[in-house]
C-alpha positions as a Markdown table, in Angstrom:
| # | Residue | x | y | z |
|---|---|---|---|---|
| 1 | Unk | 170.8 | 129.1 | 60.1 |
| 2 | Unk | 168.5 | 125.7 | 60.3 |
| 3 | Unk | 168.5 | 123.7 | 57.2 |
| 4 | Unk | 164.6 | 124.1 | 56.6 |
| 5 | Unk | 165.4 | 120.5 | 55.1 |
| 6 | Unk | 167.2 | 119.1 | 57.6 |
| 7 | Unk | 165.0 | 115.9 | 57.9 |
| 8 | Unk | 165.3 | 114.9 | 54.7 |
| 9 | Unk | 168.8 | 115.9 | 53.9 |
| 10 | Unk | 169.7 | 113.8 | 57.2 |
| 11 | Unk | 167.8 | 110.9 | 56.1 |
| 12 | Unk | 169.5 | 111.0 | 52.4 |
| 13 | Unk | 172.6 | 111.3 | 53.6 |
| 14 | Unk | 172.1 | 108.3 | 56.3 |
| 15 | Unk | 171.2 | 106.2 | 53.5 |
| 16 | Unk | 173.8 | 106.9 | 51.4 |
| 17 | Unk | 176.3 | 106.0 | 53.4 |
| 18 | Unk | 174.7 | 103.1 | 54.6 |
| 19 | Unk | 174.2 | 102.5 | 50.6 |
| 20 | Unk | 177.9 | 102.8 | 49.7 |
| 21 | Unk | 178.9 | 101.0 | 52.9 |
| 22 | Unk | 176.9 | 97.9 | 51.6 |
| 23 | Unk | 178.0 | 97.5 | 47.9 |
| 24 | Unk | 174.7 | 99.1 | 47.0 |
| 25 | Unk | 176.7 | 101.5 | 44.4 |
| 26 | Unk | 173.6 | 101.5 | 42.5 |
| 27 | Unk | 171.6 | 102.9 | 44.6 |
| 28 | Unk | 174.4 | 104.9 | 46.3 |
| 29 | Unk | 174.7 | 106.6 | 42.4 |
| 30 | Unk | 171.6 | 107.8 | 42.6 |
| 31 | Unk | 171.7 | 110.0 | 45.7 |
| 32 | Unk | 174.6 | 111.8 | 43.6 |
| 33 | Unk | 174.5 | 114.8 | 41.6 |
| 34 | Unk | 176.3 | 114.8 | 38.4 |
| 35 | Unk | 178.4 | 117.5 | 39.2 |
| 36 | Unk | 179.5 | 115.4 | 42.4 |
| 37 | Unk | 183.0 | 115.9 | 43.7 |
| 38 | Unk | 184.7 | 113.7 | 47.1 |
| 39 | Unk | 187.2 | 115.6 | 49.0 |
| 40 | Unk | 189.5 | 114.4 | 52.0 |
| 41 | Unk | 191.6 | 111.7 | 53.3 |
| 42 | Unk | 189.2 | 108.7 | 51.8 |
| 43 | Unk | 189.6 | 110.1 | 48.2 |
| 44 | Unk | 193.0 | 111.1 | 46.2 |
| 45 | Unk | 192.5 | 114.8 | 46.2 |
| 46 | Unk | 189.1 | 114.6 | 44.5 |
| 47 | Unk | 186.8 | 112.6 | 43.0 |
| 48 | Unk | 183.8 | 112.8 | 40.5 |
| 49 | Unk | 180.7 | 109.8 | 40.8 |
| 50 | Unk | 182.4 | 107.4 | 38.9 |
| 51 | Unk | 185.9 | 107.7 | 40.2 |
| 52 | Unk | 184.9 | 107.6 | 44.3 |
| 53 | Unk | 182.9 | 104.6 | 43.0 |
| 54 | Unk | 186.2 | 102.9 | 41.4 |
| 55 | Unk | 187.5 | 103.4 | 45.2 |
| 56 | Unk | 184.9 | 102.2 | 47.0 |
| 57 | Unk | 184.9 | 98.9 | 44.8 |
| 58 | Unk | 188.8 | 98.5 | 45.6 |
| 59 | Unk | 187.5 | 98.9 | 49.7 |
| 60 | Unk | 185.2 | 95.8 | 49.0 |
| 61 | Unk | 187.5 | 93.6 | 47.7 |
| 62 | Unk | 189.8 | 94.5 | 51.4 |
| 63 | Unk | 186.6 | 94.3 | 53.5 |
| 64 | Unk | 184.1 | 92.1 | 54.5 |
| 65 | Unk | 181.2 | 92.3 | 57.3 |
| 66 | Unk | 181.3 | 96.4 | 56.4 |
| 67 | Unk | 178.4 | 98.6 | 58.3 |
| 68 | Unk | 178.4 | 101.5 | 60.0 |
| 69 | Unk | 176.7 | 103.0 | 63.3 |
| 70 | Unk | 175.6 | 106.4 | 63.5 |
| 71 | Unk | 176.0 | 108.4 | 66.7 |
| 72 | Unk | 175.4 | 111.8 | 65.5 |
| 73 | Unk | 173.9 | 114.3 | 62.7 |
| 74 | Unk | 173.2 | 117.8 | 62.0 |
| 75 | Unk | 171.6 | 119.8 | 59.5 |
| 76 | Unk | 172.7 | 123.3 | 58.6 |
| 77 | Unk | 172.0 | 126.5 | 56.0 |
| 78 | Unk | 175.2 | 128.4 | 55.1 |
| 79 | Unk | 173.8 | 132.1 | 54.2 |
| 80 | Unk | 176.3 | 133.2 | 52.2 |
| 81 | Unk | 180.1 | 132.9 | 50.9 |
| 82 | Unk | 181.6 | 130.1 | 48.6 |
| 83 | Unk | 180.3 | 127.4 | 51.2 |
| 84 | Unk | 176.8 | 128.5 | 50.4 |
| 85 | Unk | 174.1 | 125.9 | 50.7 |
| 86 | Unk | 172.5 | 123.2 | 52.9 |
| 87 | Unk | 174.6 | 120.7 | 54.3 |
| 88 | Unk | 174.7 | 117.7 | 56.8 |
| 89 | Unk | 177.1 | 116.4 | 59.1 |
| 90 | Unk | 177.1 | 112.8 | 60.2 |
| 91 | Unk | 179.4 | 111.4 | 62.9 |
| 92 | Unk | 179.7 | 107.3 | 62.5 |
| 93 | Unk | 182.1 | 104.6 | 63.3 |
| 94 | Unk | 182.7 | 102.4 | 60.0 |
| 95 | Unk | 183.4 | 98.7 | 60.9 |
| 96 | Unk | 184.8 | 96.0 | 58.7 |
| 97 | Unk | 186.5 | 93.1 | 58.7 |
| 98 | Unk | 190.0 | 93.5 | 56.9 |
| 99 | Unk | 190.2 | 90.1 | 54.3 |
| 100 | Unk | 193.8 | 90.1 | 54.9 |
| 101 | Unk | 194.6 | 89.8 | 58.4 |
| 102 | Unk | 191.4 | 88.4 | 59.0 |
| 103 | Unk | 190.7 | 90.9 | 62.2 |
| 104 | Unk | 187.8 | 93.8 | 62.4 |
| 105 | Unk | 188.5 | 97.1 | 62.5 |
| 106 | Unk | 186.5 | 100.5 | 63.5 |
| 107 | Unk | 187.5 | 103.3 | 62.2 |
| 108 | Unk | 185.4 | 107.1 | 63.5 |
| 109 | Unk | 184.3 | 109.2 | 60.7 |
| 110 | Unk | 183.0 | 112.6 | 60.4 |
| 111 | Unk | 181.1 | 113.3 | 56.8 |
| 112 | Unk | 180.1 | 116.3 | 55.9 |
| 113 | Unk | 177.9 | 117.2 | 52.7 |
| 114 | Unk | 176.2 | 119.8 | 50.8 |
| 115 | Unk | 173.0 | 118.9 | 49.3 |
| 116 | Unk | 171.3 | 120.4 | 46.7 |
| 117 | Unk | 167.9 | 119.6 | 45.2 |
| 118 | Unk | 167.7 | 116.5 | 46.7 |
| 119 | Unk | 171.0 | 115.3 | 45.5 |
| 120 | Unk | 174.3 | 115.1 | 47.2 |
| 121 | Unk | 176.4 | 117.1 | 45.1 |
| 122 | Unk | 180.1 | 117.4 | 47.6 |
| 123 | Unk | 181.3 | 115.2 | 50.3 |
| 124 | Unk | 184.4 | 116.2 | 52.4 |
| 125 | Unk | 185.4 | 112.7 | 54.7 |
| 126 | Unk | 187.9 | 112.9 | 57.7 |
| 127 | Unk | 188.8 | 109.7 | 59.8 |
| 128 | Unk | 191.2 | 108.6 | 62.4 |
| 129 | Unk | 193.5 | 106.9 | 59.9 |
| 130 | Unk | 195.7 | 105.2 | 62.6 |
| 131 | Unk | 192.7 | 103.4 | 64.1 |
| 132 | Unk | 192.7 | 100.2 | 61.2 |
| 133 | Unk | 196.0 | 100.1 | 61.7 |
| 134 | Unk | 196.2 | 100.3 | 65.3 |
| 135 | Unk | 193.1 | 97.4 | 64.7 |
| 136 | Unk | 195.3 | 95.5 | 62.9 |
| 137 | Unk | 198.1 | 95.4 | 65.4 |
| 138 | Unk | 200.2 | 97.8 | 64.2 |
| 139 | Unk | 202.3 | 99.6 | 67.0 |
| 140 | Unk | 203.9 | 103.3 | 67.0 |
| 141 | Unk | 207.2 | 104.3 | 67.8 |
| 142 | Unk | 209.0 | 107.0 | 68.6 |
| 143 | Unk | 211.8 | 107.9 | 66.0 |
| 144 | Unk | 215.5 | 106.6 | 66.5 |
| 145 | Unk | 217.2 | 109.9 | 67.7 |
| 146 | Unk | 221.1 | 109.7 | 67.4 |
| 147 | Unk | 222.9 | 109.5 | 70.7 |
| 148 | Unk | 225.5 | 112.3 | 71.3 |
């Protein structure tokens, strides 16, 4: 079913991650319900508001030159069932240049979110996690198989 809200859920969710991709964890705080919870590869397991914060403060100190450039969104109603709720998909490429090795990386990401009352209240993240490294010149190899 159509989010009735997709317009606005879509815009709030834009700005959040554009929020949180800038450092603007103030303002990225605020989009949050207090009952927030991260899932997925970008968080250990899960996360409340103040702990996906802490991680995203570790990211800055590793990054510079972050931003991110949006390609895709939808908006949708789930009737029924323990996914229940409006949510909003948003298909992005992050960018950022890595303050060790000095080179940019791009990195695809799919979030998806439910929102509630105007609030962001759970986030589920899923990336290509071999594209930084890749970025970074990192090569992969098959395993060393025992000759017979």
């Amino acid at each position: 079913m159509l989010n009735p809200n997709a317009d606005r859920d879509i815009a709030l969710v834009t700005q959040y991650a554009k929020d949180i991709t800038a450092g603007n964890t103030d303002q990225a705080r605020r989009q949050l319900a207090a009952n927030y919870r991260s899932y997925g590869p970008g968080a250990r397991d899960s996360a409340n508001v103040d702990q996906w914060l802490g991680i995203w403060s570790e990211r800055y100190k590793m990054q510079q030159d972050r931003k991110i450039t949006v390609y895709a969104s939808l908006a949708t109603r789930v009737k029924e069932g323990p996914l229940k709720g409006d949510w909003v998909m948003l298909w992005f490429d992050y960018s950022a240049l890595s303050v060790s090795e000095g080179k940019p990386v791009t990195v695809p990401v799919q979030l998806t979110v439910k929102v509630d009352n105007g609030k962001i209240v759970q986030e589920r993240m899923y990336y290509d996690g071999l594209s930084p490294l890749i970025g970074l010149g990192w090569t992969v190899a098959p395993p060393q198989t025992a000759k017979k």
